[in-house]
N, CA, C and O atoms as CSV, one atom per row, in Angstrom:
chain,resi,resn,atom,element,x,y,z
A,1,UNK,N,N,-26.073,-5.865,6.215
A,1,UNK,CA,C,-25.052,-5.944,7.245
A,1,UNK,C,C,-23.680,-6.044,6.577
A,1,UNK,O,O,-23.500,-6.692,5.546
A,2,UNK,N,N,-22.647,-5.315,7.267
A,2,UNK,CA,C,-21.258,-5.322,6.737
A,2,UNK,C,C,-20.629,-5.871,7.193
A,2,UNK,O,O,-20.445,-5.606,8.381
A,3,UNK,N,N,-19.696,-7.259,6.447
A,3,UNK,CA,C,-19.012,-8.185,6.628
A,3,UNK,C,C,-17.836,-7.155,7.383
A,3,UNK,O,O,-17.769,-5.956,7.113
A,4,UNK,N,N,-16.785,-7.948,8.529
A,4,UNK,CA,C,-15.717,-7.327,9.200
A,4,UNK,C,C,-14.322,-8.334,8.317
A,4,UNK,O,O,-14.100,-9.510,8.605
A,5,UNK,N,N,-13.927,-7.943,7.781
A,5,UNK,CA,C,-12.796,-8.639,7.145
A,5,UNK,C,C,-11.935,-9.411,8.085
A,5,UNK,O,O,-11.499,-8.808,9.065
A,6,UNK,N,N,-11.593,-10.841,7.892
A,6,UNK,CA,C,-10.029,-11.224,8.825
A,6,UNK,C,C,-9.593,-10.868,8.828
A,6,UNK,O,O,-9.615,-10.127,7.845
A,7,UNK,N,N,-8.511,-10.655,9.701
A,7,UNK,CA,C,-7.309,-10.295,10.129
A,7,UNK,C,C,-6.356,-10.785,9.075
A,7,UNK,O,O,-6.684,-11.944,8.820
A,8,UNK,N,N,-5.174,-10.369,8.244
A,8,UNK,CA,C,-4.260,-10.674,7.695
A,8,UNK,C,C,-3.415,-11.376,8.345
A,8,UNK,O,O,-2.687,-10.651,9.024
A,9,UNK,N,N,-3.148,-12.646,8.454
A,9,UNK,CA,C,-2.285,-13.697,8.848
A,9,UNK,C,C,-1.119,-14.065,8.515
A,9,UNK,O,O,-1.121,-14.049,7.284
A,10,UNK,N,N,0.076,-14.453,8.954
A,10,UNK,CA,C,1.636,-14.140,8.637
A,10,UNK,C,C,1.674,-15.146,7.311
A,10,UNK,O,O,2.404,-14.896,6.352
A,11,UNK,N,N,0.925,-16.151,7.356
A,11,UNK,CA,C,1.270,-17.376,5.862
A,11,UNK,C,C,0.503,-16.564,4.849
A,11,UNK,O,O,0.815,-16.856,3.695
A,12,UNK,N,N,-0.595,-15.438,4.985
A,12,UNK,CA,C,-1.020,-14.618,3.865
A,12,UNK,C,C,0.169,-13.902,3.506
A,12,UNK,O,O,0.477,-14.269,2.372
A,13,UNK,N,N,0.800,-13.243,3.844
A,13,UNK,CA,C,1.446,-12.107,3.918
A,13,UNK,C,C,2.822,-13.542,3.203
A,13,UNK,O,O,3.705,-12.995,2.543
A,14,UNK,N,N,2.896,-14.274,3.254
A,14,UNK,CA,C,4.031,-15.306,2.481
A,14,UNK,C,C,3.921,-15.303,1.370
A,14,UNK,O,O,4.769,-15.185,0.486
A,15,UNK,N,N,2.122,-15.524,1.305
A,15,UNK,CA,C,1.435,-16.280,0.222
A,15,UNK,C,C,1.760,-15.193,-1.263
A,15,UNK,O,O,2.232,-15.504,-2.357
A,16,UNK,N,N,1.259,-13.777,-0.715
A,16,UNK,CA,C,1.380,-12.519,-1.526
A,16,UNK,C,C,2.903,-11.891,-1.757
A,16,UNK,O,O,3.084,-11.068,-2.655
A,17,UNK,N,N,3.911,-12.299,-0.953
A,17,UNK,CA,C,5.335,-12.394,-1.101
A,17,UNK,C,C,5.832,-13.041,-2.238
A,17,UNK,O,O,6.847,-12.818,-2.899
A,18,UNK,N,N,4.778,-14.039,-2.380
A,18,UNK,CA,C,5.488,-15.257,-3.230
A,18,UNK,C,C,4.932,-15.183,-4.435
A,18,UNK,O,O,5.105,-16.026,-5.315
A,19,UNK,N,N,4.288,-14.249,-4.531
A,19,UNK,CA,C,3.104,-14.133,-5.775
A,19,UNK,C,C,4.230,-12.944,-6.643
A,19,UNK,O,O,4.349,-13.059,-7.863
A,20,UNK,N,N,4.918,-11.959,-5.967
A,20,UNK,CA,C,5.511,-11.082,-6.635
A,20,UNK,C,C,4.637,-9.753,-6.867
A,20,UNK,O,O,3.408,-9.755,-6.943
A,21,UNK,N,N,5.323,-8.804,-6.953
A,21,UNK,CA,C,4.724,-7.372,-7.824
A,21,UNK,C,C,4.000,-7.282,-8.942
A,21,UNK,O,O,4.522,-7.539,-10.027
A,22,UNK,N,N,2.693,-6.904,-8.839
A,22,UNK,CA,C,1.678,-6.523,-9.959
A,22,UNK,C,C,0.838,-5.278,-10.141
A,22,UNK,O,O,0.897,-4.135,-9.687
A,23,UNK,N,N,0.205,-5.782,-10.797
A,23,UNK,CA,C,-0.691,-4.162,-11.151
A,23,UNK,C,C,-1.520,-3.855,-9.878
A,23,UNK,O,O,-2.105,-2.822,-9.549
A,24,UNK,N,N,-1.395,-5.105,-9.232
A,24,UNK,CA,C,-2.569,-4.669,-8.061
A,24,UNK,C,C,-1.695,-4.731,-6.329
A,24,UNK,O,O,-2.263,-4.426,-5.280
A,25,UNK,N,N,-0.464,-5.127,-6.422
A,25,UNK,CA,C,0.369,-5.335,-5.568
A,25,UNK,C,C,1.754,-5.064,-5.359
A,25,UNK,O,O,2.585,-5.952,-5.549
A,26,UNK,N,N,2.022,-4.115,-5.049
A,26,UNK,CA,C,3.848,-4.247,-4.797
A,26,UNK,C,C,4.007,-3.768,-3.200
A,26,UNK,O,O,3.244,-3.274,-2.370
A,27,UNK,N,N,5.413,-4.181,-3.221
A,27,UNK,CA,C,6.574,-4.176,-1.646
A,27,UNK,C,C,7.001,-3.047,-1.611
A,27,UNK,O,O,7.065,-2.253,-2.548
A,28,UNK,N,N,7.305,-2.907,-0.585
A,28,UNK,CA,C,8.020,-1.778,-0.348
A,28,UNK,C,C,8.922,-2.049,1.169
A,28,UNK,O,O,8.468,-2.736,2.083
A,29,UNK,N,N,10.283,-1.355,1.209
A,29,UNK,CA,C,11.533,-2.337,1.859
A,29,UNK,C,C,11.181,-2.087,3.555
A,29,UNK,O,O,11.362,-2.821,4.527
A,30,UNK,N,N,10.375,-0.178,3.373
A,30,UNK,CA,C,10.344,0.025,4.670
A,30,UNK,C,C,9.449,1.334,3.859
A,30,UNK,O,O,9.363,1.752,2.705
A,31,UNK,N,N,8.697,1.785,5.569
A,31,UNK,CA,C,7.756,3.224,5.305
A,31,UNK,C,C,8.570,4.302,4.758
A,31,UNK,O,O,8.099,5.181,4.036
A,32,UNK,N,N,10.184,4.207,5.214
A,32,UNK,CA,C,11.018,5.268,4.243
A,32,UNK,C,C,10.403,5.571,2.872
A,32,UNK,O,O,10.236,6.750,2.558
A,33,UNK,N,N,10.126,4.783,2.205
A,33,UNK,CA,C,9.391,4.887,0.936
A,33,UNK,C,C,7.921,5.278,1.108
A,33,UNK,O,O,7.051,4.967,0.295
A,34,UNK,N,N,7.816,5.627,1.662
A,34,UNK,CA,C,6.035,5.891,1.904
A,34,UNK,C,C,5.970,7.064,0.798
A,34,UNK,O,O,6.837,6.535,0.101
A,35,UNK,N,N,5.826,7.578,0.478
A,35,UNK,CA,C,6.021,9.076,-0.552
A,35,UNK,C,C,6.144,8.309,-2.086
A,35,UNK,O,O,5.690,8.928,-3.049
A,36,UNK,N,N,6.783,6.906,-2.314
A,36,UNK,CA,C,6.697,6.411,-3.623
A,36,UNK,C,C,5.543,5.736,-3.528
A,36,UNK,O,O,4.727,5.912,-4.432
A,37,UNK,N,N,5.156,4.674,-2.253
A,37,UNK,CA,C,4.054,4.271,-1.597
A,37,UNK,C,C,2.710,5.030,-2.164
A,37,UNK,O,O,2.022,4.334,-2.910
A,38,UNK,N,N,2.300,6.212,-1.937
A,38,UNK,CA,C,1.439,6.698,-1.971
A,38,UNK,C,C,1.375,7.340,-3.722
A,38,UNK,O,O,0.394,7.997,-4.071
A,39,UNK,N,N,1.836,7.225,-4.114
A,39,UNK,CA,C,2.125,7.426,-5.823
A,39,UNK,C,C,1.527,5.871,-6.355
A,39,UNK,O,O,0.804,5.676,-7.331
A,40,UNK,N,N,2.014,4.950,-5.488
A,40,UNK,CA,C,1.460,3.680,-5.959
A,40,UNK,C,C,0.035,3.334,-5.710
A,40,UNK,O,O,-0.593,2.573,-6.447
A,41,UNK,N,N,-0.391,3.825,-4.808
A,41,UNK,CA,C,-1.857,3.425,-4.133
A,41,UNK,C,C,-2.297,4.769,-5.000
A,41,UNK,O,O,-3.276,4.063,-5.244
A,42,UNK,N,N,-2.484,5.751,-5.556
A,42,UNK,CA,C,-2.677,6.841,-6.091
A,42,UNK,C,C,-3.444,5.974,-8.193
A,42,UNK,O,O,-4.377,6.065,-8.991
A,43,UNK,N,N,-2.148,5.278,-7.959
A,43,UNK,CA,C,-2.406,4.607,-9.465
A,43,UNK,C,C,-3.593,3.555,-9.198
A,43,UNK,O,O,-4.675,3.460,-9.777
A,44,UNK,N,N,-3.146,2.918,-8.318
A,44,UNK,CA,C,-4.070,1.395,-7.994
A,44,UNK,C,C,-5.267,1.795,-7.478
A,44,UNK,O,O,-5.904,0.767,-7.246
A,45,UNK,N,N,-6.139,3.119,-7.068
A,45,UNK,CA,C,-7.446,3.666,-6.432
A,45,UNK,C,C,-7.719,4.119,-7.906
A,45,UNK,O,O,-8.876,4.466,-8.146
A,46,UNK,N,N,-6.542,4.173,-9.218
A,46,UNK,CA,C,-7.559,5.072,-10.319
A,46,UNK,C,C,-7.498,3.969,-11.070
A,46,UNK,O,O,-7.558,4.240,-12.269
A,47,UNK,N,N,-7.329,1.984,-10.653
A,47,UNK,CA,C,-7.355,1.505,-11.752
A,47,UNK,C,C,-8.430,0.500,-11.025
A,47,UNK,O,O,-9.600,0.858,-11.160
A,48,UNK,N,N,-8.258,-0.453,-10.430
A,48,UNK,CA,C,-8.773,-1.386,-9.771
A,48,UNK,C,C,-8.850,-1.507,-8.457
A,48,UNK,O,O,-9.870,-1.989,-7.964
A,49,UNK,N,N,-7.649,-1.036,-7.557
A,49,UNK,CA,C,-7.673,-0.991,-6.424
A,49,UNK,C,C,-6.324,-1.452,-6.250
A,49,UNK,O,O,-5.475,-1.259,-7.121
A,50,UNK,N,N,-5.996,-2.250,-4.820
A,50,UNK,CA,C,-4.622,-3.082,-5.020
A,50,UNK,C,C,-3.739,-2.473,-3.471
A,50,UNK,O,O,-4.222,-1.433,-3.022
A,51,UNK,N,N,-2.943,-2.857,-2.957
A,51,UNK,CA,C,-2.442,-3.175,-1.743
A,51,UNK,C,C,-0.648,-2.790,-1.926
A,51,UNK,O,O,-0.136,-3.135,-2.991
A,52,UNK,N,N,0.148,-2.163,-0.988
A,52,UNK,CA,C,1.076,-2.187,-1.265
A,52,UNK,C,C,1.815,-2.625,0.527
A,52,UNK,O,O,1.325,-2.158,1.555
A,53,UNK,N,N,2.815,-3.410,0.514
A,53,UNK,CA,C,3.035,-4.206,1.510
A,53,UNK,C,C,4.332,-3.860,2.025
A,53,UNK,O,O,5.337,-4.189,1.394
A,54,UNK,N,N,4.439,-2.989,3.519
A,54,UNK,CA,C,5.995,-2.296,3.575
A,54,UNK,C,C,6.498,-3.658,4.388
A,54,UNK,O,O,5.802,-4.647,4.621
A,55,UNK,N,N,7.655,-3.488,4.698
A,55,UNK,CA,C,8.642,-4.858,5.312
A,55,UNK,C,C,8.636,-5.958,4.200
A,55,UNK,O,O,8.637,-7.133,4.570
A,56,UNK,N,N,8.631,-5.687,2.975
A,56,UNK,CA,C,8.622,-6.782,2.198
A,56,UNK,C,C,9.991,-6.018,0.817
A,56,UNK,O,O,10.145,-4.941,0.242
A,57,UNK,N,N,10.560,-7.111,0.842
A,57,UNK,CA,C,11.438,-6.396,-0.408
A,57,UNK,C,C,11.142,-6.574,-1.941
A,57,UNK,O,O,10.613,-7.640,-2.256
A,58,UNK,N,N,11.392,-5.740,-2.852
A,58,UNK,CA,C,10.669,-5.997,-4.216
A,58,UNK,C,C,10.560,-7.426,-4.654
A,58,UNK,O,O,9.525,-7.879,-5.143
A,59,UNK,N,N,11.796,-8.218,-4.442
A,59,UNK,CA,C,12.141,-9.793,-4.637
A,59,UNK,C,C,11.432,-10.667,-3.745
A,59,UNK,O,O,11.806,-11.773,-3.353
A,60,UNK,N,N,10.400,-10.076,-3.471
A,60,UNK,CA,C,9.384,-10.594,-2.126
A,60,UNK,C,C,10.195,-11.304,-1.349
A,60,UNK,O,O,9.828,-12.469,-1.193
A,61,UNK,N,N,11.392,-10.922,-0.691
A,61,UNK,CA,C,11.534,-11.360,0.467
A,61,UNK,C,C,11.032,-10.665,1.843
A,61,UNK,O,O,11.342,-9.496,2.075
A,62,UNK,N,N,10.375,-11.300,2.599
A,62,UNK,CA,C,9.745,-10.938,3.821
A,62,UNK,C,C,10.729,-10.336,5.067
A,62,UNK,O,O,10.805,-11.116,6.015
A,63,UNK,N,N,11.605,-8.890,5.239
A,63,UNK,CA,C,12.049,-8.778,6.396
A,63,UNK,C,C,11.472,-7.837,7.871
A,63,UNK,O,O,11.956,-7.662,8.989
A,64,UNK,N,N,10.240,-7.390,7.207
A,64,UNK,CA,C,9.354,-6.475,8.349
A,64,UNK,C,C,10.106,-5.466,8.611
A,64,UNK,O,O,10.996,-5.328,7.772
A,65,UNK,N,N,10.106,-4.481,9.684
A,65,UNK,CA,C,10.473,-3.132,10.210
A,65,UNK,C,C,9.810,-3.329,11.650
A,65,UNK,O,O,8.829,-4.019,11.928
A,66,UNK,N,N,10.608,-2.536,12.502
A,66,UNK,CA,C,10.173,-2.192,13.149
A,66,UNK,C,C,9.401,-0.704,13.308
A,66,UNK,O,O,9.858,0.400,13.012
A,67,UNK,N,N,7.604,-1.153,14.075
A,67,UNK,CA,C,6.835,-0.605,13.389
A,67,UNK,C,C,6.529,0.123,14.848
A,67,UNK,O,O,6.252,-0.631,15.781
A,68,UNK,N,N,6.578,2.007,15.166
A,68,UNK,CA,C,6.608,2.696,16.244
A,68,UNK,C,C,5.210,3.252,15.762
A,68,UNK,O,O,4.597,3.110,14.703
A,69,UNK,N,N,4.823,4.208,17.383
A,69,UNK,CA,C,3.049,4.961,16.672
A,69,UNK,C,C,3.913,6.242,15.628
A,69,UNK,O,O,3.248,6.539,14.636
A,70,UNK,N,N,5.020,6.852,15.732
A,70,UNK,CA,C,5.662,7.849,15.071
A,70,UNK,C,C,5.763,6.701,13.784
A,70,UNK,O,O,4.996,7.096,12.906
A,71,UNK,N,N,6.252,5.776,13.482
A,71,UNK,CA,C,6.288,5.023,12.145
A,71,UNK,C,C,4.714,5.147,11.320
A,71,UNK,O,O,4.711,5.368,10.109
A,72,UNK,N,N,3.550,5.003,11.997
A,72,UNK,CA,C,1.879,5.193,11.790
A,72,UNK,C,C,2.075,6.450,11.488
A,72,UNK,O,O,2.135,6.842,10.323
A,73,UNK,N,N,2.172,7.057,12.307
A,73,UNK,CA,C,1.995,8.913,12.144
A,73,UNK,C,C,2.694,9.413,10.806
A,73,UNK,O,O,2.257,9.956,9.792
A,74,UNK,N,N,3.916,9.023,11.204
A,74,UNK,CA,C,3.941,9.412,9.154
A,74,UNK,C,C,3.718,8.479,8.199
A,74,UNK,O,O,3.930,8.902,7.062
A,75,UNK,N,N,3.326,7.239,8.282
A,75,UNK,CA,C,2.722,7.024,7.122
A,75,UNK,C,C,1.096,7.702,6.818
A,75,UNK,O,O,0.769,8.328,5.810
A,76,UNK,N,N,0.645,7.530,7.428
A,76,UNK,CA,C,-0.966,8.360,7.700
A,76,UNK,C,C,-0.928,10.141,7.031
A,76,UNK,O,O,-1.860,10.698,6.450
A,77,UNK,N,N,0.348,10.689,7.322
A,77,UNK,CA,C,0.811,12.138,7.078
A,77,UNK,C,C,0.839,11.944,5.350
A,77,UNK,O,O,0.230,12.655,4.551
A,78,UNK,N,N,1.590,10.952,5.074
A,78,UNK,CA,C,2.247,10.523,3.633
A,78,UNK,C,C,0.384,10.646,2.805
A,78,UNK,O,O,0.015,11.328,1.849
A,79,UNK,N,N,-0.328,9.768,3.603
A,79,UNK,CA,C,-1.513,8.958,2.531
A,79,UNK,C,C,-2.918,10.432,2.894
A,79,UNK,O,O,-4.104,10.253,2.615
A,80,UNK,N,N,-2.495,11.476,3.396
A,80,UNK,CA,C,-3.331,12.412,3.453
A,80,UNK,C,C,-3.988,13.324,2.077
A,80,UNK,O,O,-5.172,13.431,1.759
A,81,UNK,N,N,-2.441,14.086,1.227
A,81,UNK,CA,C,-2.907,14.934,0.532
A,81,UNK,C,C,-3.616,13.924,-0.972
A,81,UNK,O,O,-3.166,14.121,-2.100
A,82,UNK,N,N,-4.624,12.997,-0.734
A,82,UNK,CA,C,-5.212,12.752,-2.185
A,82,UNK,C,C,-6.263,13.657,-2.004
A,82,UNK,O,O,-6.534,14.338,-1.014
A,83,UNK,N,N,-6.936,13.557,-3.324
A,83,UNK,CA,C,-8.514,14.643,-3.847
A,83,UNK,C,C,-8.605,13.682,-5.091
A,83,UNK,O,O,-7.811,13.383,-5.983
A,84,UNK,N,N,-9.970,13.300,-4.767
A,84,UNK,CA,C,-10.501,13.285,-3.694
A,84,UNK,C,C,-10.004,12.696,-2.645
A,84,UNK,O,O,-9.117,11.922,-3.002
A,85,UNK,N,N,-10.221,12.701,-1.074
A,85,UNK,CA,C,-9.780,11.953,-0.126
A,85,UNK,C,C,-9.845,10.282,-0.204
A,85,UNK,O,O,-10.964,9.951,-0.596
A,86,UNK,N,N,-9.048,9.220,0.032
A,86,UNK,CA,C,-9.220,7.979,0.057
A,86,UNK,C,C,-9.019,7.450,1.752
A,86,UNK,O,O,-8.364,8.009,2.631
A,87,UNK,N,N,-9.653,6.456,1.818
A,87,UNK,CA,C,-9.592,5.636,3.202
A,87,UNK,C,C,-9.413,4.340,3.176
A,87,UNK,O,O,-10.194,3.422,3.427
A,88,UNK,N,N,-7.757,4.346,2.683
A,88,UNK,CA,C,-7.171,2.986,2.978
A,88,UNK,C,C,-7.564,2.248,4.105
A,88,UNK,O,O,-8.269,2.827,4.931
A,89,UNK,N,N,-7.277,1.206,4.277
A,89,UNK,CA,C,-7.475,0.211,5.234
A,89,UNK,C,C,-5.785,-0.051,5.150
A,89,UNK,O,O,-4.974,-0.216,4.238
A,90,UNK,N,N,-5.729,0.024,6.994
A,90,UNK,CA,C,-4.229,-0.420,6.990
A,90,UNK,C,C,-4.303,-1.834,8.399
A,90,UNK,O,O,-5.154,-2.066,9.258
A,91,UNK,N,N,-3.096,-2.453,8.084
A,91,UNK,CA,C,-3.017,-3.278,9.351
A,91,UNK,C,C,-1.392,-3.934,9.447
A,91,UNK,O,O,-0.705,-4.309,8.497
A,92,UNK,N,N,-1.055,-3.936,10.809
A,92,UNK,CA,C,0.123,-4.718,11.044
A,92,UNK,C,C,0.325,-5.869,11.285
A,92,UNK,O,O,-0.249,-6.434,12.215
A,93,UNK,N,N,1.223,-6.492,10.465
A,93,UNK,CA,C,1.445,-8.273,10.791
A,93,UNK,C,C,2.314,-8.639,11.254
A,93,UNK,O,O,3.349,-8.722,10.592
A,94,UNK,N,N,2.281,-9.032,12.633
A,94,UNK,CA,C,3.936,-9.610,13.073
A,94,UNK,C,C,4.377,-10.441,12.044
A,94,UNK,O,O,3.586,-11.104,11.372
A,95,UNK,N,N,5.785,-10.456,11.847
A,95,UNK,CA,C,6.673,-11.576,11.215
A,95,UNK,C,C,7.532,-11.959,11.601
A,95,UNK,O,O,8.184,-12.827,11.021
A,96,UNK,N,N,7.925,-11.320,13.009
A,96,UNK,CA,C,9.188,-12.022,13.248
A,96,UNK,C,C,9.605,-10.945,14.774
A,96,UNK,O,O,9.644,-9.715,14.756
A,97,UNK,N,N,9.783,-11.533,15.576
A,97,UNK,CA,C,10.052,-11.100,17.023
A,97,UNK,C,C,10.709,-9.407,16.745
A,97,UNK,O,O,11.780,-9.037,16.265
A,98,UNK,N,N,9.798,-8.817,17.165
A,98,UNK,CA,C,10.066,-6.771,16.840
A,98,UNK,C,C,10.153,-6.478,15.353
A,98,UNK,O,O,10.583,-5.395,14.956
A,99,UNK,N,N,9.705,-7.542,14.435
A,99,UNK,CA,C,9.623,-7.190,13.166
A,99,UNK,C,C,7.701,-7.445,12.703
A,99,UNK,O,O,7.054,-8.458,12.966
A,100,UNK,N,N,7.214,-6.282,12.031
A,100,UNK,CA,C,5.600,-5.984,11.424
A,100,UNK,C,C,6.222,-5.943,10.130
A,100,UNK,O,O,7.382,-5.751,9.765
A,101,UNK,N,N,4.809,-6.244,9.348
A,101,UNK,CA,C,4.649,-5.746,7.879
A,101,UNK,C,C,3.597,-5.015,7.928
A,101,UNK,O,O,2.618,-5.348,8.596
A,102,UNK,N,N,3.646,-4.027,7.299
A,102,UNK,CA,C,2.113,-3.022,7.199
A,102,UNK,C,C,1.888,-3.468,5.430
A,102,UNK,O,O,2.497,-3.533,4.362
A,103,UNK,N,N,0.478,-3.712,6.094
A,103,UNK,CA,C,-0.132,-4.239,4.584
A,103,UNK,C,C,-1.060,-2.886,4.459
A,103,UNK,O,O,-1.454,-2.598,5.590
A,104,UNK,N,N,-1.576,-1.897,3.413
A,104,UNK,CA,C,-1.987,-0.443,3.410
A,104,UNK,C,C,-3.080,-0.913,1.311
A,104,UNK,O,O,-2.622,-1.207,0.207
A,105,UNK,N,N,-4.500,-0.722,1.823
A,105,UNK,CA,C,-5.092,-1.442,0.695
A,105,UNK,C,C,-5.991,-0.247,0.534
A,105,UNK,O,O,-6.381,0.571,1.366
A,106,UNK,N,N,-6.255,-0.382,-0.979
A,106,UNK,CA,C,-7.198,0.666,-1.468
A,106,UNK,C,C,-7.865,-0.170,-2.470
A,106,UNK,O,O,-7.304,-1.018,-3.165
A,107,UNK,N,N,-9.233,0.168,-2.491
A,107,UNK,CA,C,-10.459,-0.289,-3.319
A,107,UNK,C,C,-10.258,0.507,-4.585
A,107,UNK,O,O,-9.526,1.493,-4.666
A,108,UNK,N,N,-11.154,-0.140,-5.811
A,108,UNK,CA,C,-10.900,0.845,-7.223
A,108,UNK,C,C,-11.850,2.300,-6.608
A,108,UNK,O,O,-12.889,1.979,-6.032
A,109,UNK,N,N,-11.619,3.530,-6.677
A,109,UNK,CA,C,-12.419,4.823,-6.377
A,109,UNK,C,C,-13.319,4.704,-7.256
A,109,UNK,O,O,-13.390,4.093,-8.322
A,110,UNK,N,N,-14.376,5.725,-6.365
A,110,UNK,CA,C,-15.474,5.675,-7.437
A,110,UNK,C,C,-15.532,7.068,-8.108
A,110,UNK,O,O,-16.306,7.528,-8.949
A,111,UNK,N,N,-14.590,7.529,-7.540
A,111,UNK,CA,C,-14.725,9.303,-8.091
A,111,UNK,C,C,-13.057,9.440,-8.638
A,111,UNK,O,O,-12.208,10.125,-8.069
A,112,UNK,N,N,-12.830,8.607,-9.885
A,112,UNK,CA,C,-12.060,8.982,-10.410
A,112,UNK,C,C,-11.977,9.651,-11.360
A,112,UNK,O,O,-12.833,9.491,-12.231
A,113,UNK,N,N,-10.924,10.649,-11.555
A,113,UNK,CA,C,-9.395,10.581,-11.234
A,113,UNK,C,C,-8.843,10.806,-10.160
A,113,UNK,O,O,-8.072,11.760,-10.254
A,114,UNK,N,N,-8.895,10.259,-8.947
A,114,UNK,CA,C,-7.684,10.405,-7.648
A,114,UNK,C,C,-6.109,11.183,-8.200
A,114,UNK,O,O,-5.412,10.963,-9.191
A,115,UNK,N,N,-5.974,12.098,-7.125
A,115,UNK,CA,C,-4.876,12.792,-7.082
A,115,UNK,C,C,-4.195,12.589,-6.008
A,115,UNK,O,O,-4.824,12.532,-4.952
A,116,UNK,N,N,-3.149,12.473,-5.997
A,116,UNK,CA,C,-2.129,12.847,-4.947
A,116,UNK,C,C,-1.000,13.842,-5.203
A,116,UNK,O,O,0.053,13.678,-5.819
A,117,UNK,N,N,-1.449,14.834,-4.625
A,117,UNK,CA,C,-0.199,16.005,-4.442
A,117,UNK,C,C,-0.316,16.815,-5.298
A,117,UNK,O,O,0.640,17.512,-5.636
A,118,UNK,N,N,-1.887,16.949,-6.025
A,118,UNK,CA,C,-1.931,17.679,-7.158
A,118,UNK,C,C,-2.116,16.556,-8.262
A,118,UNK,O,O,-3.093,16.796,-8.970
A,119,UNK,N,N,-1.426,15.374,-8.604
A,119,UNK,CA,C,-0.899,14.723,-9.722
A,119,UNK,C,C,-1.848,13.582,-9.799
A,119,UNK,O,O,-2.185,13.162,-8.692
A,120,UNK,N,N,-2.437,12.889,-10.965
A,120,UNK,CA,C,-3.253,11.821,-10.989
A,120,UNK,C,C,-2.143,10.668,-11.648
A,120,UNK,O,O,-1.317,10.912,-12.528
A,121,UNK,N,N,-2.337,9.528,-11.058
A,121,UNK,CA,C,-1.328,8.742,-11.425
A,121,UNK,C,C,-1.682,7.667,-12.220
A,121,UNK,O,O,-2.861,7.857,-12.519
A,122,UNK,N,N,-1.298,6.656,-12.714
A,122,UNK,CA,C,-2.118,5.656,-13.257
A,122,UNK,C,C,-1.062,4.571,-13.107
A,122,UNK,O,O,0.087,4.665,-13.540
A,123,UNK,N,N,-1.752,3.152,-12.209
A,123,UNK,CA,C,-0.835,2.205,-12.651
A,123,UNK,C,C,-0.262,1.315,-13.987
A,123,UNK,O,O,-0.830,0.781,-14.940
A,124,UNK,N,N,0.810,1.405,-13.663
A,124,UNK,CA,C,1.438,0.454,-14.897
A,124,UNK,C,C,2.309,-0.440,-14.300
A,124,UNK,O,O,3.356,-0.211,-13.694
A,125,UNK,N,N,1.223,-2.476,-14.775
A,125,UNK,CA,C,1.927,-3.377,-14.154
A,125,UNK,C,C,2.880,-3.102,-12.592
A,125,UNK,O,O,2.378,-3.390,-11.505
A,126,UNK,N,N,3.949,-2.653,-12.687
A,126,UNK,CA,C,4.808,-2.499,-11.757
A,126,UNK,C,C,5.065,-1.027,-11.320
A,126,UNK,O,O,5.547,-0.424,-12.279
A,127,UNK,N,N,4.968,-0.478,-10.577
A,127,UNK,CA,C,4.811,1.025,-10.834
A,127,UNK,C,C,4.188,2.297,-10.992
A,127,UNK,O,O,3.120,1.862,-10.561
A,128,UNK,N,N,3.972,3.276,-11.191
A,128,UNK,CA,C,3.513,3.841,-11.691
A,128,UNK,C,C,3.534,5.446,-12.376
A,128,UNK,O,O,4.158,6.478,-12.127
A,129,UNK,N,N,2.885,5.192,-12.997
A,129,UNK,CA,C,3.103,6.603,-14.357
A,129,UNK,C,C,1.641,7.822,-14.026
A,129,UNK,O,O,0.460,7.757,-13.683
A,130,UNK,N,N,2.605,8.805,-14.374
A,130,UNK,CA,C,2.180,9.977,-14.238
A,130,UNK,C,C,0.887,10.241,-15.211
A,130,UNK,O,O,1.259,10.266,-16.384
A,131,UNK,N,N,-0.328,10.418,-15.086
A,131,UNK,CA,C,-1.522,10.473,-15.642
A,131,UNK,C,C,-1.557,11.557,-16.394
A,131,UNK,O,O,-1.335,12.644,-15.861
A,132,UNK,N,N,-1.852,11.471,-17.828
A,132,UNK,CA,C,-1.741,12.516,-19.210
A,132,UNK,C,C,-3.356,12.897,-19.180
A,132,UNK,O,O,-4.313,12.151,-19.390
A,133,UNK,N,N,-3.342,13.935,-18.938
A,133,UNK,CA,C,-4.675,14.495,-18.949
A,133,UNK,C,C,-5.325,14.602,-20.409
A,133,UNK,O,O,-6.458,15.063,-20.548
């Protein structure tokens, strides 16, 4: 039987704020960035796995976005072209009256090298670097 995960809770979403950017975690200010977003989850599916958290600023301060179904629709558009295909798990966290954080998580793949956009990426600590074949 398959466990259903909790719900991500607003003092989690503090907790991982406060922890800072790592190999398995970084912010991102708003989905505007979704396109660097998906370069990051690209690295973190070809290393361990790891979560990247929009409405959060690199300095983990917590300010959310306001989060529309057109805000979903292109992030979902953004996290399409990998190969093999991946199936993030995404979810929204209120933080603050018309303000969400989208927390967007990927497991380590089992069919790596993951691509996105053509390109295999690999994380590094903060970031990530373009994969040398």
């Amino acid at each position: 039987m398959t466990s259903i995960p909790e719900p991500v809770a607003t003092d989690q979403i503090a907790r991982w704020a406060s922890e800072g950017e790592s190999d398995h975690q970084e912010f991102k200010e708003s989905t505007g960035q979704r396109t660097a977003a998906a370069r990051t989850l690209c690295g973190m599916v070809n290393l361990h796995g790891g979560r990247v958290l929009f409405g959060v600023r690199p300095d983990g301060h917590i300010v959310g976005q306001q989060v529309t179904d057109e805000t979903l629709e292109k992030l979902h558009a953004a996290l399409a072209p990998f190969d093999p295909e991946i199936m993030p798990t995404m979810e929204r966290v209120t933080v603050a009256e018309g303000r969400e954080v989208i927390v967007v998580a990927v497991p380590q793949g089992r069919y790596r090298p993951y691509r996105y956009k053509g390109v295999a990426y690999k994380r590094i600590r903060r970031g990530h670097g373009r994969h040398v074949p």
